[in-house]
Structure formats: structure tokens, C-alpha cells
N, C-alpha and C positions, 0 to 999 in steps of 0.2 A: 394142668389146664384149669381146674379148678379154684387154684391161688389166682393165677390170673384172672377169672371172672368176678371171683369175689371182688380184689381190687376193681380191676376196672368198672364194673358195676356200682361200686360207692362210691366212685370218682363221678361217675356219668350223675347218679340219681343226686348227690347232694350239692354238684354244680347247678344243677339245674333249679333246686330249691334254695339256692342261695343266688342263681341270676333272677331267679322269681321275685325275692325279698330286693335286690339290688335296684328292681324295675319298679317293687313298689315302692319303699322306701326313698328313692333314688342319689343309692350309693353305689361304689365302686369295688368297694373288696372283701363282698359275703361271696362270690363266685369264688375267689381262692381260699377264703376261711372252709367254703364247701367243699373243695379239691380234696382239701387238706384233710378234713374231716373223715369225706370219705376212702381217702387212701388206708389213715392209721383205723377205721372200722373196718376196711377189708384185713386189710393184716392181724386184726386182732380176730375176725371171725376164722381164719385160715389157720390159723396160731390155737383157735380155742376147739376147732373140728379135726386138730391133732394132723394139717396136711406137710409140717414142718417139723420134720423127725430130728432126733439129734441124739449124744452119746447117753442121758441121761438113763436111756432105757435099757441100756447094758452098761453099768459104769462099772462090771470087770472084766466083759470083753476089750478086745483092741480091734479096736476097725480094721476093714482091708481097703487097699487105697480105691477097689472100684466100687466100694458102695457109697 
């Protein structure tokens, strides 16, 4: 739940500051440069609060298929 709020959260807050720059400036595509932004800053903050686990942290165990 928390991947997902990060994400959607930097979706919502930097659309919003690139429809702001859109409406001042008035351009068309700092709302998707903002989308955009905000997406890969949520995944990288998700990614850096460790919520995307992976083999690296047993690389001599072998996983079992339900974890």
C-alpha cells in the first residue's frame, strides 16, 4: 500500500505543478513531463525505503515459489 501511495502521490502533486506552470506559461505538456516525473520519484522513493525486496539479500538462499 505504501508503493502505491508513494507513486500515486508524485503523480497527483507534480501534475499538478506542471498544470500550474502549463496555465502560467501557457503550454501543453509540463502536466505529462509532471506525470512522468512524479511517477519515476515515487518509484525511486519506494525503491530507496527498501519497499521492493529482491534475491540480492540472500544471494545463497533459493527462494520458495510462495515468497
Amino acid at each position: 500500500m505504501a508503493v502505491f501511495s508513494y507513486i500515486i502521490g508524485g503523480i497527483l502533486v507534480w501534475s499538478l505543478i506542471g498544470w500550474g506552470l502549463d496555465s502560467l506559461w501557457g503550454t501543453h505538456w509540463l502536466v505529462l513531463a509532471g506525470a512522468l516525473l512524479g511517477a519515476s520519484g515515487g518509484f525511486y522513493l519506494a525503491q530507496k525505503h527498501g519497499f521492493f525486496k529482491h534475491q540480492a539479500e540472500n544471494p545463497g538462499k533459493p527462494r520458495k515459489p510462495s515468497e
